[in-house]
N, C-alpha and C positions, 0 to 999 in steps of 0.2 A: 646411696647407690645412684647412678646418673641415671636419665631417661634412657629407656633401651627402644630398641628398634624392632618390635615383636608383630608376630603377625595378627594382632589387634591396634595394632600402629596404621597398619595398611588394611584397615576395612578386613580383616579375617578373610581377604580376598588373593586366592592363589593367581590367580590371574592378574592384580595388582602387581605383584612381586614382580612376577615375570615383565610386565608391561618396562617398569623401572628399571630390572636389568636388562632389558632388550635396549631401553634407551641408553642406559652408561655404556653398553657395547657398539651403537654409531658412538658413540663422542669416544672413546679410545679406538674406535675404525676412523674417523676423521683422524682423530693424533695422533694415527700410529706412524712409523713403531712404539708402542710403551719401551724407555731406557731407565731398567735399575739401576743405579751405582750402589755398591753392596760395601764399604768400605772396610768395615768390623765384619760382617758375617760373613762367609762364602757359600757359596752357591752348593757347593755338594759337603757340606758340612753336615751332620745327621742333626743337629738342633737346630740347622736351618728351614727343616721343612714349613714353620710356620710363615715364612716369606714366601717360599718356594712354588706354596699351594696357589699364587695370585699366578704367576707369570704359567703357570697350569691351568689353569681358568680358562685366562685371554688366548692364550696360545689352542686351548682346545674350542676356541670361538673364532678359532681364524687371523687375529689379530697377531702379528710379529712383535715379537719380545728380544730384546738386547740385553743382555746381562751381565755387567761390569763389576767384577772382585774387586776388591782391595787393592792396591798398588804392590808388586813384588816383583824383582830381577827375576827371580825365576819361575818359570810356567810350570803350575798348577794343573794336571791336566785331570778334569770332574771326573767323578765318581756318580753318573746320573741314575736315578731311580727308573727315570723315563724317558724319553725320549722324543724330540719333535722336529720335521724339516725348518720350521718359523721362529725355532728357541736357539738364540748366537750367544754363547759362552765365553769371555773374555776375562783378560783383567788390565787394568790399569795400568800401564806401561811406568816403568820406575826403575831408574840405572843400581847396579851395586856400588858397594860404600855408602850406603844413604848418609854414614855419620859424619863424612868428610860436610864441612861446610859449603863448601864448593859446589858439590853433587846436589846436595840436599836443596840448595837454593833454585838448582836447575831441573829438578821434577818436575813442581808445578808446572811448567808449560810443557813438558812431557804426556802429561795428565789433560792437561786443556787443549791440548790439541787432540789427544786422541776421542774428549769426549765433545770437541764443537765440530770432528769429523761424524760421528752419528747422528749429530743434531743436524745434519744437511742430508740423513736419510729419508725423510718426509717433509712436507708440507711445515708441520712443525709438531716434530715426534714430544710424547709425552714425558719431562725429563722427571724421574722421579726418587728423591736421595732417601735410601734407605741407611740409618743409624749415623749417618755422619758423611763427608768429603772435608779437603783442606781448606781451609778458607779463604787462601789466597788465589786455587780455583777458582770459589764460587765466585770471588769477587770479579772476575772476570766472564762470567758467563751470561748469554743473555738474558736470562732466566731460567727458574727453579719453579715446577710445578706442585711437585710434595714434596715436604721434610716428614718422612716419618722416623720420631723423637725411639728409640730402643733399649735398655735396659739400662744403659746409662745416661741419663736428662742433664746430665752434667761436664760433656762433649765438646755440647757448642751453645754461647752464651744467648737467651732470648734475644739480646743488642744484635748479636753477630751479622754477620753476613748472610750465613743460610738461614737461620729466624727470618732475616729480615725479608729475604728476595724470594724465600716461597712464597706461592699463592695460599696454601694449606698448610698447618703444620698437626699434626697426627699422632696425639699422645695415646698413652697406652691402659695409663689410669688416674685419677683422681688429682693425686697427690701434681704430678706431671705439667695436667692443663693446667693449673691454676697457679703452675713455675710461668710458665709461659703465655698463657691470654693476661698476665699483669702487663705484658708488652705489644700483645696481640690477639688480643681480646674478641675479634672479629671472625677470624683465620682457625682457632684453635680449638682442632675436638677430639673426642677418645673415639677411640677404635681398638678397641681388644684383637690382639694378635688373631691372624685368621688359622684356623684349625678345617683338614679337610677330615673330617670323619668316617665317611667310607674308606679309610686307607683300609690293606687287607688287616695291619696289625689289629684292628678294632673289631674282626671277623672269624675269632677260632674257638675252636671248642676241645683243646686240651686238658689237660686236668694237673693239678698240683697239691700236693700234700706238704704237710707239717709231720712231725716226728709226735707216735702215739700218745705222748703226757706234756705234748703243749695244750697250753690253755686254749678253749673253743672260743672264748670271744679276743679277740686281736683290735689291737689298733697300730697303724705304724705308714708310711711313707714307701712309697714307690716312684724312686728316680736320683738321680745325683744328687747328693748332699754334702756341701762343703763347709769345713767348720767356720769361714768366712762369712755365711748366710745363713747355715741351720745351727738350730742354737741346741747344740749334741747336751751339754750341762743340763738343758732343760727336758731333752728326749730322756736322760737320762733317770734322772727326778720322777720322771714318770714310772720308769720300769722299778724303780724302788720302793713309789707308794703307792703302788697299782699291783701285789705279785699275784693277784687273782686274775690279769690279765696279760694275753701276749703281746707282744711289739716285735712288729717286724721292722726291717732296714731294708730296701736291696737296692743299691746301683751306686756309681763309683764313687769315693770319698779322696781325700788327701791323707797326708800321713799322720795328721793327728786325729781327724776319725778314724784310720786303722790303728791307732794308738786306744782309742774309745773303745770301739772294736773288742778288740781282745781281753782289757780289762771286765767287757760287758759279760765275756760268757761264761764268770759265774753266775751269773743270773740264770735259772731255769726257764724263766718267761720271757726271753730276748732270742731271737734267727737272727742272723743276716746272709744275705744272700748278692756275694759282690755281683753278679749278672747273670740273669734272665734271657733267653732268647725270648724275640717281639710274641715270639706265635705261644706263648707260654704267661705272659703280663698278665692279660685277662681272664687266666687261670687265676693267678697269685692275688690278683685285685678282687676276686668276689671271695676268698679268705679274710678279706679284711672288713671288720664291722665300723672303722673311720680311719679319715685320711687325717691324717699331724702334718699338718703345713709350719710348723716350729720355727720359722724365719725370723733371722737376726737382719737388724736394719743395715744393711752392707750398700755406700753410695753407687757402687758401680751397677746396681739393682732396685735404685730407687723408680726408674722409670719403666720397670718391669710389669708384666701380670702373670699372676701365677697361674699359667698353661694346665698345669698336673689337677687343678680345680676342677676344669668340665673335663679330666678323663675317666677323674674319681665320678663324677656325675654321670657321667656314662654306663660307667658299672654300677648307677644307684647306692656309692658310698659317702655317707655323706661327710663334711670336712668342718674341723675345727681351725682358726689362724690364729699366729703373733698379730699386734697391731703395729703394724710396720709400713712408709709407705707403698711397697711391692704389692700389697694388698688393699692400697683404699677404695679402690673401688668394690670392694665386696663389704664395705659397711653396712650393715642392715641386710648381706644377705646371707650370711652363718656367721655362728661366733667369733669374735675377733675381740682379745683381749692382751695387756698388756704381763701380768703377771702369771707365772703359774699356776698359783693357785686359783686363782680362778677361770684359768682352762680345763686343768685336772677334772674340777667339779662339774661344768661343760661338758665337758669330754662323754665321761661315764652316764653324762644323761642323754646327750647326741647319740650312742653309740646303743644302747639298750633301746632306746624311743627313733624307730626306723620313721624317719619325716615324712610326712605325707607331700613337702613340699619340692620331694627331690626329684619327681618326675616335672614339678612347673618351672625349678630352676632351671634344668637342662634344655627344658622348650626355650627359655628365656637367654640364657647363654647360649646355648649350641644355634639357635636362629643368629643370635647378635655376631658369633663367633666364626658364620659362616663366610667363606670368601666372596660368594658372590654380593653379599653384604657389604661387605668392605670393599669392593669397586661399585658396588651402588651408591655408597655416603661418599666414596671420594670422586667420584664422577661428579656428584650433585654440588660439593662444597667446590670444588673446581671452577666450576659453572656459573657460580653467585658472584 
């Protein structure tokens, strides 16, 4: 598990904290505006919010935020949660027929003009590339102040362009840095995805039941499960050599988990539940005695963390994982094994022996995991 950033890092001193983020916020008010480029994510995408919660931060510190989509002919117009006069919504300008050769060759400077037109908004605004840009932009730009690397580490090459010409590069876990400090060794540090916690979703008191002759202790997954990254054969194995225990499912699959799906419900000790409203989760999550993080090693998720981690920590459930890189950074901090058999066995002792360490994980995540965290380490690494 890498060194975290707890508040025994900082002298157990709240007023330390603050001191720190008071300072990364002059140096992004000196560099403002902050400019996201969002290339892969957009901005009002619902699994965007863990980007979403920085330029909310800065933005409610007064600090002007720019925020550039992905390249697309056609305009996109947000779906925002919130709302701010200093948060400007764009995207990347990019003609249609991108497939023509022609076209496709004449973007990039489509792209680089519109983004060395906001780099002449400030002094010298803070450029900061989230999951990716083309590289034949970067290669043109004056400079890149963060690459933060996103769930796929296999984008844009350590060599590349934007490896090369950020200041910072901002991996996510374990497996990740140590793609990348083999070339930039100096530059390169994790940062776990920021997560805002007060959202309202993490604040209700709803209620949710199971069906009178399911089994009372459960274990099962709450959130999107793709048979590409969850490994359904082994969810499955479970509900087979476990029928003294429930398994739940809920949130969207493809058509071969609804192919799994439906063969599952002969099984008495199997729910699924394709969707949950937000204000209803943290019902359905204190039903659950552990979270099955079951992930199959899928490249486009190598440079992932798995978010669903501190939400199970949140509701005090504790989690069992595949050993895959999506999860190395969580080595040494709950089971993480490569076989079934020996998570099954795991499992049913995680899940019966309530951890006493899952109130110190959550201190220890949910601090690390917070956003003003992550513009304090990237202010600071900026800076060096």
């Amino acid at each position: 598990m890498p060194s975290f950033l707890t508040r025994e890092s900082i002298s157990d001193n709240e007023s330390e904290f603050n001191l720190r983020f008071e300072s990364s916020l002059k140096f992004f008010k000196k560099r403002s505006p902050v400019i996201f480029v969002s290339q892969h994510y957009r901005f009002w995408d619902s699994h965007g919010f863990v980007q979403q919660s920085l330029a909310k931060v800065l933005t409610d510190s007064g600090i002007p935020v720019y925020w550039l989509d992905g390249a697309h002919w056609k305009r996109n117009p947000p779906v925002k949660t919130w709302n701010s006069p200093i948060l400007n919504l764009s995207q990347l300008p990019c003609l249609p027929l991108r497939r023509v050769p022609f076209i496709e060759a004449l973007n990039p400077n489509f792209q680089l003009r519109a983004l060395k037109k906001k780099l002449k908004l400030g002094t010298e605004p803070f450029l900061w590339v989230q999951s990716g840009l083309d590289e034949r932009v970067v290669a043109k730009l004056p400079y890149v102040d963060v690459f933060s690397v996103f769930d796929d580490p296999y984008l844009h090459s350590p060599d590349g362009q934007l490896s090369s010409k950020a200041k910072v590069i901002a991996t996510q876990n374990d497996f990740t840095k140590k793609l990348f400090e083999k070339s930039h060794s100096s530059k390169t540090i994790i940062l776990f995805p920021p997560v805002d916690m007060t959202l309202p979703s993490f604040c209700e008191n709803s209620e949710f039941y199971f069906p009178d002759n399911f089994p009372k202790k459960t274990m099962g997954y709450i959130g999107s499960f793709f048979s590409q990254g969850f490994d359904l054969l082994m969810f499955e194995d479970f509900i087979r050599s476990l029928p003294d225990w429930g398994f739940v499912l809920c949130g969207r699959t493809d058509s071969f988990g609804l192919k799994k799906i439906e063969t599952w419900k002969r099984y008495k000790n199997f729910i699924y539940f394709p969707w949950v409203p937000r204000a209803q989760l943290g019902a359905l999550w204190k039903k659950i005695n552990l979270n099955l993080m079951l992930y199959r090693p899928e490249s486009t998720s190598h440079g992932a963390f798995p978010v669903k981690f501190l939400e199970a920590l949140y509701y005090r459930v504790p989690s069992i994982t595949t050993c895959v890189p999506k999860t190395s950074s969580l080595e040494g901090a709950i089971p993480r094994f490569l076989f079934p058999e020996q998570l099954k066995s795991e499992a049913v002792k995680e899940a019966l022996n309530s951890s006493q360490l899952l109130d110190f994980l959550y201190e220890r995540f949910s601090f690390e995991m917070n956003p003003k965290i992550h513009l304090i380490r990237i202010a600071e690494a900026a800076q060096k």
